[in-house]
N, CA, C and O atoms as a GROMACS GRO file, in nm:
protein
  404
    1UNK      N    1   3.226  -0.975  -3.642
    1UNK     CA    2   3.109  -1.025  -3.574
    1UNK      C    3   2.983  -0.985  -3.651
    1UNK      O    4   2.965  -0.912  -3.748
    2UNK      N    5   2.904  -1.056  -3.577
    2UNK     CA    6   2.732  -1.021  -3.672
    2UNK      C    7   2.692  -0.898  -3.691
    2UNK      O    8   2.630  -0.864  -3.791
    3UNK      N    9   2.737  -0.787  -3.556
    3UNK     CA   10   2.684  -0.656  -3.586
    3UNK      C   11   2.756  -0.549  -3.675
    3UNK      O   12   2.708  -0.456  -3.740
    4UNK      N   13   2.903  -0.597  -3.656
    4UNK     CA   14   2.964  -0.551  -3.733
    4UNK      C   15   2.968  -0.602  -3.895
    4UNK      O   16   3.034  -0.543  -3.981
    5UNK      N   17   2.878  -0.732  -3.921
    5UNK     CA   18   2.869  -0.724  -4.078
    5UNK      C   19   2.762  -0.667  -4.092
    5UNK      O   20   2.771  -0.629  -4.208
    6UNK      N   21   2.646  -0.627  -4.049
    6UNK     CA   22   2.540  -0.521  -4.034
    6UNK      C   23   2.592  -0.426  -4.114
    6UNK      O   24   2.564  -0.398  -4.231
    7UNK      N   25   2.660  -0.384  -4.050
    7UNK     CA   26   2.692  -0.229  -4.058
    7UNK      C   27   2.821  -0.247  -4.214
    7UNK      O   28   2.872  -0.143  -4.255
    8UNK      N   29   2.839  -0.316  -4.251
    8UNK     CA   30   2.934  -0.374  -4.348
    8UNK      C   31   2.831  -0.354  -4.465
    8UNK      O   32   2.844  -0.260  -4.544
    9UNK      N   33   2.699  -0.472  -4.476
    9UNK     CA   34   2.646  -0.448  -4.569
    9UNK      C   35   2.541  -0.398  -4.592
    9UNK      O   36   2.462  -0.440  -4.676
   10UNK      N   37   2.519  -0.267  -4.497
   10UNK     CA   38   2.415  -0.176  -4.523
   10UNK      C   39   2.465  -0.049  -4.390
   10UNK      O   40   2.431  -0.044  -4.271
   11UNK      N   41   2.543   0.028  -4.458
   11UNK     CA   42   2.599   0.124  -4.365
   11UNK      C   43   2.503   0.227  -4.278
   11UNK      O   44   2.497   0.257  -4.159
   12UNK      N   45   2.412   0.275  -4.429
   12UNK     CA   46   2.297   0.371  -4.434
   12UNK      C   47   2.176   0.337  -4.338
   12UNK      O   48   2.105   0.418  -4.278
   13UNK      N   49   2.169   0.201  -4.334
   13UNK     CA   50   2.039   0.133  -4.258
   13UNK      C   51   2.054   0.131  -4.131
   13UNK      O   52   2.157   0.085  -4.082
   14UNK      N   53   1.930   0.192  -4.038
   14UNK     CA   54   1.952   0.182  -3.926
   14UNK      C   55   1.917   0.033  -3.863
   14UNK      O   56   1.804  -0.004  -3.895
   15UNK      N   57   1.977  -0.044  -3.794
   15UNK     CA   58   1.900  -0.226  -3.782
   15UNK      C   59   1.976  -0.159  -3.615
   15UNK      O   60   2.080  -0.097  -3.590
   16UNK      N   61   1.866  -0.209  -3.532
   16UNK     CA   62   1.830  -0.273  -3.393
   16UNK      C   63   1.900  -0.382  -3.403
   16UNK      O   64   1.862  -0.481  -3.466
   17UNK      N   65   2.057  -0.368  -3.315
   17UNK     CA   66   2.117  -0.546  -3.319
   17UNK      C   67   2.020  -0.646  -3.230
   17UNK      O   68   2.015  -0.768  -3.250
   18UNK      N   69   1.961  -0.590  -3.149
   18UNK     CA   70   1.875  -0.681  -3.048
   18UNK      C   71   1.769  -0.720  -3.101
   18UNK      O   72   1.700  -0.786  -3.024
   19UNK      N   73   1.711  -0.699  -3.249
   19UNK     CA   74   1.636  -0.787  -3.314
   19UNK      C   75   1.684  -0.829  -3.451
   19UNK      O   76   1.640  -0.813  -3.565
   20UNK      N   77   1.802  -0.894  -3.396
   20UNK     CA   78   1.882  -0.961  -3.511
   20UNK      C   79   1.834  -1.115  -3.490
   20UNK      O   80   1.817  -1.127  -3.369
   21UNK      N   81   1.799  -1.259  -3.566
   21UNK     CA   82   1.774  -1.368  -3.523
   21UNK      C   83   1.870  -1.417  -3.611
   21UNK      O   84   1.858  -1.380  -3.728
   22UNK      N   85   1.969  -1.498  -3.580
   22UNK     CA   86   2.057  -1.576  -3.625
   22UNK      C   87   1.991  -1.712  -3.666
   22UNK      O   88   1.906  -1.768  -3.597
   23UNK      N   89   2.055  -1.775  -3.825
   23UNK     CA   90   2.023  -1.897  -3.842
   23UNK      C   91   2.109  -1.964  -3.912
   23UNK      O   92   2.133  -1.938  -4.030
   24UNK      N   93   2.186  -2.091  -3.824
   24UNK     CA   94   2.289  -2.190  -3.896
   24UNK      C   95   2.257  -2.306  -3.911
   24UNK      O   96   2.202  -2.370  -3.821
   25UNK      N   97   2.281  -2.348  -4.008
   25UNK     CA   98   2.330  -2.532  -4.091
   25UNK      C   99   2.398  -2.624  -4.027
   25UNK      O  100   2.514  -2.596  -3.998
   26UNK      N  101   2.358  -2.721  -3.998
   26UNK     CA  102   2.455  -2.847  -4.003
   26UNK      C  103   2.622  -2.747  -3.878
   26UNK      O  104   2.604  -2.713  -3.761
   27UNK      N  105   2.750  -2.729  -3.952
   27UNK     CA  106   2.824  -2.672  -3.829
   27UNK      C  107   2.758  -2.535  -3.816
   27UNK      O  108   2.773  -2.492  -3.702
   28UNK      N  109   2.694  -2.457  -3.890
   28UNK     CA  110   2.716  -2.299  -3.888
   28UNK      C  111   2.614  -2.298  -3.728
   28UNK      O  112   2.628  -2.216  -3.637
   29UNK      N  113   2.512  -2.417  -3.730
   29UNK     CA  114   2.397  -2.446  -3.606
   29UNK      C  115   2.478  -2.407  -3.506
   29UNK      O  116   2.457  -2.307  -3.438
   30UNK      N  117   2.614  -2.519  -3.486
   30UNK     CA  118   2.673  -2.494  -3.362
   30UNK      C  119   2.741  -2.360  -3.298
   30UNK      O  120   2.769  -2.333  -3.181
   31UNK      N  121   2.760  -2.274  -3.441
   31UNK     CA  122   2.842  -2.154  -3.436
   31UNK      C  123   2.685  -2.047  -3.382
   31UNK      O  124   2.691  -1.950  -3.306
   32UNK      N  125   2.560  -2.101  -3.449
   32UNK     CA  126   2.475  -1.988  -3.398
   32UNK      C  127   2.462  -2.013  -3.252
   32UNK      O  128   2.440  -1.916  -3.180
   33UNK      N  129   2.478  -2.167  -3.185
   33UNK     CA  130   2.451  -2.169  -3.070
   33UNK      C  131   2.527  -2.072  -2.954
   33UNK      O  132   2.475  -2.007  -2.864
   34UNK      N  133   2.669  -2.087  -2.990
   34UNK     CA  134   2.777  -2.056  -2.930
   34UNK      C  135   2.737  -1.879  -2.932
   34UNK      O  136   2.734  -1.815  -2.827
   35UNK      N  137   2.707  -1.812  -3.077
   35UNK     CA  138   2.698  -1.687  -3.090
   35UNK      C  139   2.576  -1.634  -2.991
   35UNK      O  140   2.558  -1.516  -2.960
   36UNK      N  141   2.505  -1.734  -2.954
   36UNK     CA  142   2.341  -1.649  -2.880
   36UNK      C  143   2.397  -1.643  -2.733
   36UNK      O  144   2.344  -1.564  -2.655
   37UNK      N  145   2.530  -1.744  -2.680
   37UNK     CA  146   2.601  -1.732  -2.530
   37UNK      C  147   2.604  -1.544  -2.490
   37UNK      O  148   2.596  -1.482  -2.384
   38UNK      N  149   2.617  -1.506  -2.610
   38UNK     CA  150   2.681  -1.367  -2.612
   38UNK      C  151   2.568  -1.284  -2.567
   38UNK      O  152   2.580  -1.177  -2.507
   39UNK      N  153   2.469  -1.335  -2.596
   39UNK     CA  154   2.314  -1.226  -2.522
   39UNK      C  155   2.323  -1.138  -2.627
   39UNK      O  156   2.266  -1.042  -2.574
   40UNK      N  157   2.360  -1.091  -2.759
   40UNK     CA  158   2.311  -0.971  -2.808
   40UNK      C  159   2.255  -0.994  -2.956
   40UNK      O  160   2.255  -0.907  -3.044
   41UNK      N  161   2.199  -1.150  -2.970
   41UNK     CA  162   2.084  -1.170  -3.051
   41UNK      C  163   1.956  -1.206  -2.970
   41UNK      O  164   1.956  -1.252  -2.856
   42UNK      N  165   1.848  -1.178  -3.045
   42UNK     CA  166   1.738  -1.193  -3.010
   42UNK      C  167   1.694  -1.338  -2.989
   42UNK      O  168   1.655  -1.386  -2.883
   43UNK      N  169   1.710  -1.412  -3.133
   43UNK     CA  170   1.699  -1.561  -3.091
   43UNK      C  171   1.766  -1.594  -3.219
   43UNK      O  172   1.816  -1.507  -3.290
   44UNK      N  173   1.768  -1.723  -3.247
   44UNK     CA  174   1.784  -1.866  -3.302
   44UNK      C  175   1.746  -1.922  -3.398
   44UNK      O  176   1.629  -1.882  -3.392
   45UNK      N  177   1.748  -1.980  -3.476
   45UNK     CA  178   1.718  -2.107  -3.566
   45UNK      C  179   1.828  -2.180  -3.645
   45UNK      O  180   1.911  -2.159  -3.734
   46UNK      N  181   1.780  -2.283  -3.560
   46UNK     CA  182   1.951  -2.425  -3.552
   46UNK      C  183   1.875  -2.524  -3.664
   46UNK      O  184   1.754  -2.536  -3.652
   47UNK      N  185   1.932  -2.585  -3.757
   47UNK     CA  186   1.852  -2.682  -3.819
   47UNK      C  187   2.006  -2.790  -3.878
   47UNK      O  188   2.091  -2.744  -3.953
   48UNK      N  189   2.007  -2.884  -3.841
   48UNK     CA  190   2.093  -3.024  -3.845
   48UNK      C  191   2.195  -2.966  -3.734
   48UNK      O  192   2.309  -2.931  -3.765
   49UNK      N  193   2.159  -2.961  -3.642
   49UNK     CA  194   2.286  -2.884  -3.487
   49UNK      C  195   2.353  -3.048  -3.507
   49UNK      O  196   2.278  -3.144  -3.524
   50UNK      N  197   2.558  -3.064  -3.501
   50UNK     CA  198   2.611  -3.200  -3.528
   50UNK      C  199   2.661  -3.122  -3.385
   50UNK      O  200   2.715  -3.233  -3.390
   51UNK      N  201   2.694  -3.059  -3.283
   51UNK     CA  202   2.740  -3.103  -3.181
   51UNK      C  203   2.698  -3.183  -3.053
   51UNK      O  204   2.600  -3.196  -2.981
   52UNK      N  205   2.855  -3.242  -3.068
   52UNK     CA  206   2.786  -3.452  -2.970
   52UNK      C  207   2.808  -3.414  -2.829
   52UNK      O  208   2.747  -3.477  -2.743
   53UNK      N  209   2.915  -3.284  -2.781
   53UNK     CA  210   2.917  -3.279  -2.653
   53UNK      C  211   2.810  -3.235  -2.566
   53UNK      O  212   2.693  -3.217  -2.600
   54UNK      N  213   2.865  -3.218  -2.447
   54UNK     CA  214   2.780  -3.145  -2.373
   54UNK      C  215   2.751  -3.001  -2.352
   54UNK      O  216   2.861  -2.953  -2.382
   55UNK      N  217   2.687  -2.916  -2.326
   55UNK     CA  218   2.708  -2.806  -2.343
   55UNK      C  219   2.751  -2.728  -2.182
   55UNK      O  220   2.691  -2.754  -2.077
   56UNK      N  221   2.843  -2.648  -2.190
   56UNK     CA  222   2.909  -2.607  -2.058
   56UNK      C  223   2.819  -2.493  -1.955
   56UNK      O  224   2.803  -2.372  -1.972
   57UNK      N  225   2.767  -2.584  -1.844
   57UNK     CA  226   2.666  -2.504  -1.764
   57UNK      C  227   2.684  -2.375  -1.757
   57UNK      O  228   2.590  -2.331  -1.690
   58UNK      N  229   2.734  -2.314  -1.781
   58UNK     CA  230   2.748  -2.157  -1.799
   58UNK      C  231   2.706  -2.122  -1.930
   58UNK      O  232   2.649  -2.014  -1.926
   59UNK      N  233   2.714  -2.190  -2.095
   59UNK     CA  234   2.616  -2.133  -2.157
   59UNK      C  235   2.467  -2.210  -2.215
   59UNK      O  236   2.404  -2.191  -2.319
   60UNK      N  237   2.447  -2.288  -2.120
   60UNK     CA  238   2.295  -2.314  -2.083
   60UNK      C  239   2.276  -2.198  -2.032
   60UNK      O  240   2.179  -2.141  -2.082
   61UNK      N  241   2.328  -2.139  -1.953
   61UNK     CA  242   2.266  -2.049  -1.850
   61UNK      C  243   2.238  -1.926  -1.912
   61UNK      O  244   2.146  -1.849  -1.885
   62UNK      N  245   2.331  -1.914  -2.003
   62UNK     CA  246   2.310  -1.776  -2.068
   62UNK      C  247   2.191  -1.791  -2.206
   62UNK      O  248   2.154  -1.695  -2.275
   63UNK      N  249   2.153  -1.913  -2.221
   63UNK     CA  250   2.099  -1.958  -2.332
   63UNK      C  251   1.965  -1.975  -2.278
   63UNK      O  252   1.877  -1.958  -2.363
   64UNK      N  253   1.920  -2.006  -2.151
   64UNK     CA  254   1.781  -2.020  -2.103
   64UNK      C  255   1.643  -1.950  -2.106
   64UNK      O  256   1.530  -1.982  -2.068
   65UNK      N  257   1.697  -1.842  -2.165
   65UNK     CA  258   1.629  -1.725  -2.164
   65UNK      C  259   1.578  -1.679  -2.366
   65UNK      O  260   1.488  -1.604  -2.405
   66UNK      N  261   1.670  -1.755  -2.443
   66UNK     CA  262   1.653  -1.678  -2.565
   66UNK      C  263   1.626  -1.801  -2.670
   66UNK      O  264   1.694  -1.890  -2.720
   67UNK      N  265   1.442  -1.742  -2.676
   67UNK     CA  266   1.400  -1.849  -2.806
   67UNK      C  267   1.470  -1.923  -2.943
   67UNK      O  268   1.513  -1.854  -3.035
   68UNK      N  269   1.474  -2.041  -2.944
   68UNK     CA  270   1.556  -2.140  -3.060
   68UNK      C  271   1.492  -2.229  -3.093
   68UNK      O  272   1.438  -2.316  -3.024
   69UNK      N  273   1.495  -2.213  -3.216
   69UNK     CA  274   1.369  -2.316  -3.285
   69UNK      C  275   1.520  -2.425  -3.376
   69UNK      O  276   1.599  -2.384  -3.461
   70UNK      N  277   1.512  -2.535  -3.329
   70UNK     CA  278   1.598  -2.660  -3.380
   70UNK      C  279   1.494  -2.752  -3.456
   70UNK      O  280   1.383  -2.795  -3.426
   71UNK      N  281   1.594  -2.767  -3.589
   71UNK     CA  282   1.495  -2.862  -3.675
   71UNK      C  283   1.660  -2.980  -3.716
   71UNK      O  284   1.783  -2.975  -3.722
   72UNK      N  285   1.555  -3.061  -3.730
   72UNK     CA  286   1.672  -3.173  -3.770
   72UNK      C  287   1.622  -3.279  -3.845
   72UNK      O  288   1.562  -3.348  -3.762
   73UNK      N  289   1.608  -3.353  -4.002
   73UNK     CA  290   1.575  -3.426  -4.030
   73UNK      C  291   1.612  -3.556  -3.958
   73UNK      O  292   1.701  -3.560  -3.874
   74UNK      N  293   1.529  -3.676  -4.001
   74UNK     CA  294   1.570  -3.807  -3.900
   74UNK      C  295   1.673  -3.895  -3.997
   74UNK      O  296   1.732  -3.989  -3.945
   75UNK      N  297   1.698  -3.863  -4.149
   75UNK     CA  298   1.728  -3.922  -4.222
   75UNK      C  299   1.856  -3.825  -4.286
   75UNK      O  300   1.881  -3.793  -4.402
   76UNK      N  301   1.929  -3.791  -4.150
   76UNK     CA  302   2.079  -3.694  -4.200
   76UNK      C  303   2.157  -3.778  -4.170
   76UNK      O  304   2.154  -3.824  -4.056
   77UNK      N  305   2.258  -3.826  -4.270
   77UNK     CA  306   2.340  -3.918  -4.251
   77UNK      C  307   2.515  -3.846  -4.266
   77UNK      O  308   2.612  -3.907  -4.311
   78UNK      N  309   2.512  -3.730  -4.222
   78UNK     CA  310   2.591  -3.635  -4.163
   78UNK      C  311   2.627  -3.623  -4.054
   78UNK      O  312   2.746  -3.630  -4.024
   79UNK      N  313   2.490  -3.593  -3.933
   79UNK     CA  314   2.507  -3.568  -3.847
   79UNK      C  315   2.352  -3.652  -3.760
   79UNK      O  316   2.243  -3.624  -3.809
   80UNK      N  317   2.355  -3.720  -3.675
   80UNK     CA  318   2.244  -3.778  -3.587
   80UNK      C  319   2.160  -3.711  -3.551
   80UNK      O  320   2.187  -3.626  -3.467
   81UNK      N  321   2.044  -3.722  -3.596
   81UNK     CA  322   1.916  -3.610  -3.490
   81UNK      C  323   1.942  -3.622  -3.320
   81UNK      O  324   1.883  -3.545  -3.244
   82UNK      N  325   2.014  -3.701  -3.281
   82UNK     CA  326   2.005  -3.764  -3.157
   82UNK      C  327   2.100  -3.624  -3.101
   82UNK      O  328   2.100  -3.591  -2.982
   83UNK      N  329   2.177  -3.555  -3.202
   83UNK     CA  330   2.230  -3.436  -3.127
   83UNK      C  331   2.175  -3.278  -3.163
   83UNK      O  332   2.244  -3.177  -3.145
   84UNK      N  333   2.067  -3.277  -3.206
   84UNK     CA  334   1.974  -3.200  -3.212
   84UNK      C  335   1.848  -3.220  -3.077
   84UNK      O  336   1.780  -3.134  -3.021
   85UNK      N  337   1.855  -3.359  -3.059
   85UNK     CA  338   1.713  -3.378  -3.002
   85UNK      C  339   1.827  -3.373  -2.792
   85UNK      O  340   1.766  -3.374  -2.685
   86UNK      N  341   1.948  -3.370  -2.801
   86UNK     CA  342   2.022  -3.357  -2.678
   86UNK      C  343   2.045  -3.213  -2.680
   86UNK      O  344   2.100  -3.172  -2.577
   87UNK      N  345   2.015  -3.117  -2.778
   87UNK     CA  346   2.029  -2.959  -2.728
   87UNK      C  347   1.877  -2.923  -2.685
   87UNK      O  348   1.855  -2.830  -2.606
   88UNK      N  349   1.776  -2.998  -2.740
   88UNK     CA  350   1.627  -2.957  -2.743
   88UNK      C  351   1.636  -2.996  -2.574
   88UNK      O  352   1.591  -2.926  -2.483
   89UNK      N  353   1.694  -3.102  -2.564
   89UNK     CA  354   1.675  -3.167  -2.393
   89UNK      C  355   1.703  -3.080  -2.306
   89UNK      O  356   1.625  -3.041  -2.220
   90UNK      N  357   1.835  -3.033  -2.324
   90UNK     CA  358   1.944  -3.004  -2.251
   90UNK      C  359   1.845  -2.809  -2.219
   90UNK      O  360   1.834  -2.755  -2.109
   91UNK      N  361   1.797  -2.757  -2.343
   91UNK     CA  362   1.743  -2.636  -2.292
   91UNK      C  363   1.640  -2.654  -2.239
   91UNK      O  364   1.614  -2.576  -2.148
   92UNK      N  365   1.545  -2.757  -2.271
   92UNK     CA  366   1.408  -2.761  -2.221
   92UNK      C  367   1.458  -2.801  -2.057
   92UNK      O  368   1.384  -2.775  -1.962
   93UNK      N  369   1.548  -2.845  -2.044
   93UNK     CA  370   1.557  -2.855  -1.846
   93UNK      C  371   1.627  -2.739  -1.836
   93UNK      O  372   1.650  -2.738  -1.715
   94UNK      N  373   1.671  -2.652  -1.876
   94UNK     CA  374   1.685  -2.495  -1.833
   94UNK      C  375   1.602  -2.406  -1.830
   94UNK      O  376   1.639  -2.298  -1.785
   95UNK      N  377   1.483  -2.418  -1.870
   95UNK     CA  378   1.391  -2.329  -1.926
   95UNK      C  379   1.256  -2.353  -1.844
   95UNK      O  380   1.209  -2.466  -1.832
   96UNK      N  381   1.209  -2.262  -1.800
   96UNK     CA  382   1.086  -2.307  -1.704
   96UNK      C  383   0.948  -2.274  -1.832
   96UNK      O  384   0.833  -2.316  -1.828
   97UNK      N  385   1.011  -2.188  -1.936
   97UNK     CA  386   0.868  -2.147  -2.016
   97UNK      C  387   0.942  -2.246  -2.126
   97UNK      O  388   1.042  -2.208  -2.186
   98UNK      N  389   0.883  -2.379  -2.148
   98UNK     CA  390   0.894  -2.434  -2.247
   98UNK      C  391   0.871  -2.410  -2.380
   98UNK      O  392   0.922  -2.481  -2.467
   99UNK      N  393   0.784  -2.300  -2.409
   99UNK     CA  394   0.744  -2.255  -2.548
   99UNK      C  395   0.886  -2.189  -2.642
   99UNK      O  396   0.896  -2.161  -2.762
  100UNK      N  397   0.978  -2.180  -2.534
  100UNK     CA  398   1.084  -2.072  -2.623
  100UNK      C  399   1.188  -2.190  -2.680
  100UNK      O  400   1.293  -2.149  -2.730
  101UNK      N  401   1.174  -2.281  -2.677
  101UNK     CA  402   1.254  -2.380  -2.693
  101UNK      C  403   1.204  -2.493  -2.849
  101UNK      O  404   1.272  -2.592  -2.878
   0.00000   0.00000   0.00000
């Protein structure tokens, strides 16, 4: 896991896991999404997010709370902005402080 590669590649260093900010690519996006369910990163940065489903009301819920900045070009012919711009949706109606989103 993330804290445990912390401690992998810098034994000596003391790092605060709770101000760790995760940031994934294209799939690694979906893997940071899934990883922030866990509550023990601080926040986010998703850029080409390709997952088309929905996301399972239980980790919206755990996700409502922890800032994610999603970027997605309009011209990825990989993956659709249209599933970047359905996670931006999907948190901004969980989220009463829209700024963290």
């Amino acid at each position: 896991d993330a804290t445990g590669g912390k401690k992998q590649l810098s034994p000596d260093v003391d790092i605060d896991p709770s101000r760790i900010y995760l940031f994934g690519f294209s799939d690694g996006a979906t893997e940071v999404v899934e990883l922030l369910t866990t509550g023990r990163f601080k926040a986010g940065v998703v850029a080409a997010y390709g997952f088309t489903g929905t996301l399972p009301p239980k980790a919206v819920e755990r996700l409502k709370d922890i800032p994610i900045w999603v970027f997605h070009s309009k011209d990825d012919v990989i993956f659709p902005v249209k599933c970047s711009d359905k996670l931006v949706e999907t948190l901004n109606n969980a989220n009463s402080n829209q700024s963290i989103v």
